[in-house]
DRENGULUM-954100 format. One record per residue (C-alpha): residue in one letter; x, y, z. Coordinates in steps of 0.5 Angstrom, whole numbers, plus 2048, in hexadecimal, padded with zeros to 3 digits. Layout:
BEGIN
{aa->A	px->X	py->Y	pz->Z} $
...
This chain:
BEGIN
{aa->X	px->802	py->8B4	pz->857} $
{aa->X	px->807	py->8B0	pz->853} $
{aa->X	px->80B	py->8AE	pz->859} $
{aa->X	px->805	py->8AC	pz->85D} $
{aa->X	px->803	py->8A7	pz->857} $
{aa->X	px->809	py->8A3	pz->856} $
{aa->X	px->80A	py->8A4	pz->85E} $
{aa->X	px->803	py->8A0	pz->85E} $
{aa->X	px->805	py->89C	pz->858} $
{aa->X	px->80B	py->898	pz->85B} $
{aa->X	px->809	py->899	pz->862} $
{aa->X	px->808	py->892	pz->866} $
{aa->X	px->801	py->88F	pz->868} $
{aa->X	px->801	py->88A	pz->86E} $
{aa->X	px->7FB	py->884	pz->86C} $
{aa->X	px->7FA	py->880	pz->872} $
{aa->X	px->7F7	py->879	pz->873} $
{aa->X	px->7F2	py->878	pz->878} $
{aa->X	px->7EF	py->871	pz->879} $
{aa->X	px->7E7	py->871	pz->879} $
{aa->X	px->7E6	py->86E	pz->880} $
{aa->X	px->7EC	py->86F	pz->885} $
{aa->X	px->7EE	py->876	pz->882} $
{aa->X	px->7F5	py->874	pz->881} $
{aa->X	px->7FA	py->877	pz->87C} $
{aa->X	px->7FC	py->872	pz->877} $
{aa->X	px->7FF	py->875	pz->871} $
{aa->X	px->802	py->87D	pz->871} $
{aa->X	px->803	py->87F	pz->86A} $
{aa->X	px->807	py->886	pz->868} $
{aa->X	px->806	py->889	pz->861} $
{aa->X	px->807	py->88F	pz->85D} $
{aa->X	px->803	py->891	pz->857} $
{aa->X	px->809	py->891	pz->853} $
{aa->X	px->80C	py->88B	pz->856} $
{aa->X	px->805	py->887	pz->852} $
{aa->X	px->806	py->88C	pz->84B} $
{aa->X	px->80E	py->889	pz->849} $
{aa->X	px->80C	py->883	pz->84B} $
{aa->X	px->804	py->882	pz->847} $
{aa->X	px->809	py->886	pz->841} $
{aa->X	px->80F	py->880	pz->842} $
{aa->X	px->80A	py->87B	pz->841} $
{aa->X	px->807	py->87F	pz->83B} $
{aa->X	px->80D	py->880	pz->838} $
{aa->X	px->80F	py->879	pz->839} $
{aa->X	px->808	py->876	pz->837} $
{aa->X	px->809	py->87A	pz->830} $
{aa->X	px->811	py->878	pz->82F} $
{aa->X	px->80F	py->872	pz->830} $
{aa->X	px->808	py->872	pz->82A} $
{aa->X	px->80D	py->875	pz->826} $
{aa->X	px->813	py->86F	pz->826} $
{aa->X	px->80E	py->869	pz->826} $
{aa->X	px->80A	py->86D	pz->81F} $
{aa->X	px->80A	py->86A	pz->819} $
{aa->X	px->80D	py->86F	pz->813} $
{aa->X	px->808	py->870	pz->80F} $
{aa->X	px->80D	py->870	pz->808} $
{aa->X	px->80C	py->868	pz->80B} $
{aa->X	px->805	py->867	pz->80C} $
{aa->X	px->804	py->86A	pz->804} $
{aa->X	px->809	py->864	pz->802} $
{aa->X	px->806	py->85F	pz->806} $
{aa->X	px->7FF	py->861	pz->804} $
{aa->X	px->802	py->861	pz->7FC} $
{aa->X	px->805	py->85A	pz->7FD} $
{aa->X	px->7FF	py->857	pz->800} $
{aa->X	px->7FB	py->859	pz->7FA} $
{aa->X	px->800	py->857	pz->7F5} $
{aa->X	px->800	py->850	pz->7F9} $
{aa->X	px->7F8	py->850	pz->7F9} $
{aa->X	px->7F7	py->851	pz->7F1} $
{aa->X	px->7FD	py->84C	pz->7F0} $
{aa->X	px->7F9	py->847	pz->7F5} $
{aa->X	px->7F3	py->84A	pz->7F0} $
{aa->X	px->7F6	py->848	pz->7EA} $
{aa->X	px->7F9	py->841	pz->7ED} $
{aa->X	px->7F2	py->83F	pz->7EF} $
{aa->X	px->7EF	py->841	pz->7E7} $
{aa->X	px->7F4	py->83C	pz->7E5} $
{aa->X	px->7F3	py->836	pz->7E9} $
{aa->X	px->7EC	py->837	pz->7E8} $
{aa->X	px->7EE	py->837	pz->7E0} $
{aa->X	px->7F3	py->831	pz->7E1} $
{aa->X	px->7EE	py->82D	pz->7E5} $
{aa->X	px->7E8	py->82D	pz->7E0} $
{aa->X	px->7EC	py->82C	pz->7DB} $
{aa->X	px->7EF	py->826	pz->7DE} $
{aa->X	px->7E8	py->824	pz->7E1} $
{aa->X	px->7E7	py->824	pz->7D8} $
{aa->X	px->7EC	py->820	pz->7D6} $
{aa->X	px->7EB	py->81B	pz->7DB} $
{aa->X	px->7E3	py->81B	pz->7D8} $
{aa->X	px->7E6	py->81A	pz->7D2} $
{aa->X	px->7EB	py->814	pz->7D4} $
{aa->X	px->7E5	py->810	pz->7D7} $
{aa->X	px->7E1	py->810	pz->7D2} $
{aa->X	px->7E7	py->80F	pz->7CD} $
{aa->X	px->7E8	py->809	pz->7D2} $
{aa->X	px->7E1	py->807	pz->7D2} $
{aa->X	px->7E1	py->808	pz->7CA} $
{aa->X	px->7E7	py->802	pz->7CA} $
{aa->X	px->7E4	py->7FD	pz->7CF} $
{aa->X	px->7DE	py->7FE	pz->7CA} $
{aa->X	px->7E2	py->7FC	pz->7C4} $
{aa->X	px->7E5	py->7F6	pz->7C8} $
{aa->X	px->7DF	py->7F4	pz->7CA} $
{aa->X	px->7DC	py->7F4	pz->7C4} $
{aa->X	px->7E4	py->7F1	pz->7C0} $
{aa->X	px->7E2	py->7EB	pz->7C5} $
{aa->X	px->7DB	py->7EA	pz->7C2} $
{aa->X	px->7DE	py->7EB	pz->7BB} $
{aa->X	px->7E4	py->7E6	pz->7BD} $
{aa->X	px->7DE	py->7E1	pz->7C0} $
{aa->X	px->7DA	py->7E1	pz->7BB} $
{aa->X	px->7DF	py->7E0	pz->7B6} $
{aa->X	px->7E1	py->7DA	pz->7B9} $
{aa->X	px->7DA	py->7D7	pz->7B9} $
{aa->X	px->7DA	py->7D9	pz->7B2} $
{aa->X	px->7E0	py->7D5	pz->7B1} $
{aa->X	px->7DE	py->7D0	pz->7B5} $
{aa->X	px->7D8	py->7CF	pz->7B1} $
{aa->X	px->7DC	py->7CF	pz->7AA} $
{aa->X	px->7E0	py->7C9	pz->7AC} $
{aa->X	px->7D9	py->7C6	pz->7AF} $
{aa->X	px->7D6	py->7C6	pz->7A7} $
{aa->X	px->7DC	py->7C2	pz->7A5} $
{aa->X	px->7DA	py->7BB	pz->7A9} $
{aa->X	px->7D3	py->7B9	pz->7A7} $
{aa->X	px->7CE	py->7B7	pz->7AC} $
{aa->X	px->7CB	py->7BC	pz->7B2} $
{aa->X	px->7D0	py->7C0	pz->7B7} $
{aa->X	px->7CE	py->7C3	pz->7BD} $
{aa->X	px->7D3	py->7C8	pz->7BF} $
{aa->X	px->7D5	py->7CD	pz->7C5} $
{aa->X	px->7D0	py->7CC	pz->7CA} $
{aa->X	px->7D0	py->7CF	pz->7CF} $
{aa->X	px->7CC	py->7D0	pz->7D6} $
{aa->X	px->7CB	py->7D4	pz->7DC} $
{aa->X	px->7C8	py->7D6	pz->7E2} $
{aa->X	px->7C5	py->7DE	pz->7E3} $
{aa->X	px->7C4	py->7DF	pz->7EA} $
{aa->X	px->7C2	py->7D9	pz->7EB} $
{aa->X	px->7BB	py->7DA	pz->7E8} $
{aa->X	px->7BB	py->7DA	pz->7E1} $
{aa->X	px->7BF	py->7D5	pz->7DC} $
{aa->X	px->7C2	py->7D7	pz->7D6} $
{aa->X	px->7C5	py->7D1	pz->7D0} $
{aa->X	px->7C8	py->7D2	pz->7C9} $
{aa->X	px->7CA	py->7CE	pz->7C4} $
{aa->X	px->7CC	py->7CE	pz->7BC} $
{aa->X	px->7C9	py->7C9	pz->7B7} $
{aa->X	px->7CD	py->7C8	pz->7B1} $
{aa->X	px->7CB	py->7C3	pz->7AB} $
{aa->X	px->7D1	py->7C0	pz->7A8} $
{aa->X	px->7D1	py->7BF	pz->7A0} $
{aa->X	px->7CD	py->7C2	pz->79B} $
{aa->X	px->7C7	py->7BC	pz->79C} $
{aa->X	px->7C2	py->7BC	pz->79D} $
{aa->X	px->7C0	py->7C3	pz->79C} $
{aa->X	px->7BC	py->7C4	pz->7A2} $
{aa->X	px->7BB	py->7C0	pz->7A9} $
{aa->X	px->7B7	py->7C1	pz->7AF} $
{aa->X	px->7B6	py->7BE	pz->7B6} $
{aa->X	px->7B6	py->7C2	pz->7BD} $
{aa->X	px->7BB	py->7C1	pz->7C3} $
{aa->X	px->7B9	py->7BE	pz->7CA} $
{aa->X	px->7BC	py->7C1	pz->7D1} $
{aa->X	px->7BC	py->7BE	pz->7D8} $
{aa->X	px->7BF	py->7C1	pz->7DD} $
{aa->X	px->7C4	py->7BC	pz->7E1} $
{aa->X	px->7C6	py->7BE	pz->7E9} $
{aa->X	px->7CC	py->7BC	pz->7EE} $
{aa->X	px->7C8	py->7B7	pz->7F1} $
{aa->X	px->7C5	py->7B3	pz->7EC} $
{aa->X	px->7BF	py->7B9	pz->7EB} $
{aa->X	px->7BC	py->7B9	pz->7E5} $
{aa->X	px->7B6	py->7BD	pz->7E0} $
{aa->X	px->7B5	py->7BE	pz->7D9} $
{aa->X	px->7B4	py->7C5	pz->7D8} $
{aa->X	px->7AE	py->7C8	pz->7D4} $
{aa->X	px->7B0	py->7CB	pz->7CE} $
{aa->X	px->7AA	py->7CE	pz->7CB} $
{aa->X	px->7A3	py->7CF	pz->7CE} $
{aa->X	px->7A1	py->7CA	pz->7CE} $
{aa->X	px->7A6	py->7C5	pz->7CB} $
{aa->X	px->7AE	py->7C3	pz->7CE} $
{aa->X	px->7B0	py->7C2	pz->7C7} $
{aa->X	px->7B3	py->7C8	pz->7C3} $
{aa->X	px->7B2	py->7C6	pz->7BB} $
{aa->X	px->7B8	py->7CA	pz->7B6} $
{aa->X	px->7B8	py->7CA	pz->7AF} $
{aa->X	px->7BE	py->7CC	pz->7AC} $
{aa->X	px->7C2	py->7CB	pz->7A4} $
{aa->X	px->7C9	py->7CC	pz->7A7} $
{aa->X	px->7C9	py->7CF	pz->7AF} $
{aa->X	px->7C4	py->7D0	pz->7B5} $
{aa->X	px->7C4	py->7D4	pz->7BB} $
{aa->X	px->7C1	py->7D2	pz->7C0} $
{aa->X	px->7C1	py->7D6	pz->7C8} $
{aa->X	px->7BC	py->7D8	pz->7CD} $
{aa->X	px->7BA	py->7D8	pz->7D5} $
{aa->X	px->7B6	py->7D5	pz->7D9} $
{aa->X	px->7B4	py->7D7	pz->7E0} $
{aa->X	px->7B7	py->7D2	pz->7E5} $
{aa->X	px->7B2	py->7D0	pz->7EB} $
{aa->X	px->7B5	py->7CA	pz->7EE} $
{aa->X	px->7B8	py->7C9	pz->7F5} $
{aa->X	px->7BE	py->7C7	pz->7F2} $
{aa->X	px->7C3	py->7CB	pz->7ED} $
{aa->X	px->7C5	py->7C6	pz->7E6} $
{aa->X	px->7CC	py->7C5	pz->7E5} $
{aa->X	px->7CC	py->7C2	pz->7DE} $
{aa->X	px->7C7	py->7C2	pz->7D7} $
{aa->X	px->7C6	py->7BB	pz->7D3} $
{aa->X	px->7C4	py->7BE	pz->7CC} $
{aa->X	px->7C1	py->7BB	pz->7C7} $
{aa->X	px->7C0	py->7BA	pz->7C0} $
{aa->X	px->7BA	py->7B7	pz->7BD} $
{aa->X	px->7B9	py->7B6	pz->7B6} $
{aa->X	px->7B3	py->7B8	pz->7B2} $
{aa->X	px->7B0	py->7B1	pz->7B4} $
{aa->X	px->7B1	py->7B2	pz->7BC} $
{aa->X	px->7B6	py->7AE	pz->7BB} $
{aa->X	px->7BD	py->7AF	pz->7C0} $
{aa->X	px->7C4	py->7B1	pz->7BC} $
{aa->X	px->7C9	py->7B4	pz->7C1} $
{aa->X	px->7CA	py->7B5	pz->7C8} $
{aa->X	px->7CE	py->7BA	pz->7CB} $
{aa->X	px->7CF	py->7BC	pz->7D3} $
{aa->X	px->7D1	py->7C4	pz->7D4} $
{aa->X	px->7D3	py->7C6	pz->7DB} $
{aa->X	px->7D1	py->7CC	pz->7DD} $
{aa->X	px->7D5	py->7D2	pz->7DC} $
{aa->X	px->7D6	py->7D7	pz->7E2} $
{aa->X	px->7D7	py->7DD	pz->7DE} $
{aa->X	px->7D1	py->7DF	pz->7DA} $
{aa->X	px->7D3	py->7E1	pz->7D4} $
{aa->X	px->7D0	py->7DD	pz->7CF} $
{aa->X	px->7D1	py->7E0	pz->7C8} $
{aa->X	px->7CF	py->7DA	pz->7C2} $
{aa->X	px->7CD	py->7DF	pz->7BD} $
């Protein structure tokens, strides 16, 4: 019975191709049983030395995976800190600005002072000479609607005690234009009363079709009768500041 097995197992069977239509033979293939056993065991065996060489060890693959986490916790950890160091510094830039702000607001306000100290001077030394002084006018065009005007008065001298009048404006162009400005409601004079200094500053709203390059100022006494003349040029920076 054992015979007979392994006579039929690595007994030859003939395959014959035939062609579908003609009927001739095309291919004639010998095999054994045995034959086609080593050679699926071969190619098991190699498919297995092969998966076996290419594996990576497993002692790796647990070093990989730990250095991976420590990395991703150092990651983690570096994150925290640039969040940390970014509101920090997004802070003390805060503060730098509003220290910055804080600085440019003092020396604004050291210039005020400066100016107004200056006015002051000036007013002083005014007070020496006797009579009427018109100082620091000045003048200036606001997007080319609106007028401003300022000026000082001081009374020189000790007498008289008091004085009063008012001043007259008109508005002088390139081209020889010329408007005496409304100062009031109705009147285009502005009265003053002083014992030692004015100051006088307003606008007025401009409608005309041309733009004023000059102001003629002038001082009329208690009795409407004119004292001083004076010419003011436009200034182009609107930074009137008598007071």
């Amino acid at each position: 019975m054992f015979r007979r097995l392994l006579r039929r197992f690595f007994r030859r069977y003939q395959f014959i191709i035939l062609e579908p239509r003609e009927g001739r033979r095309v291919y004639n293939v010998r095999v054994n049983p045995a034959g086609l056993m080593a050679l699926a065991l071969l190619v098991s065996l190699g498919s297995a030395t092969m998966a076996w060489l290419y594996a990576p060890p497993r002692a790796e693959e647990g070093i990989s995976s730990t250095r991976y986490d420590r990395l991703q916790r150092q990651q983690q950890a570096l994150r925290g800190q640039i969040a940390t160091l970014s509101g920090e510094f997004s802070l003390a830039r805060a503060q730098a600005d509003g220290l910055k702000s804080e600085l440019l607001s003092s020396q604004r306000r050291g210039e005020r002072l400066k100016q107004k100290l200056n006015i002051y001077v000036s007013i002083l030394r005014a007070r020496k000479a006797s009579g009427i002084h018109i100082l620091r006018a000045t003048a200036y065009m606001q997007d080319r609607t609106t007028l401003h005007y300022g000026l000082v008065l001081v009374k020189g001298g000790n007498y008289p005690r008091r004085v009063s009048g008012s001043i007259r404006i008109t508005a002088l162009g390139d081209k020889g234009q010329k408007l005496p400005l409304k100062l009031g409601k109705d009147t285009y004079e502005l009265p003053y009363h002083m014992e030692t200094h004015a100051f006088l500053d307003g606008k007025i709203a401009w409608h005309q079709g041309w733009q004023p390059s000059e102001l003629r100022i002038a001082r009329l006494n208690a009795k409407g009768e004119n004292r001083e003349r004076v010419k003011v040029t436009l200034n182009p920076e609107s930074n009137i500041d008598i007071r």
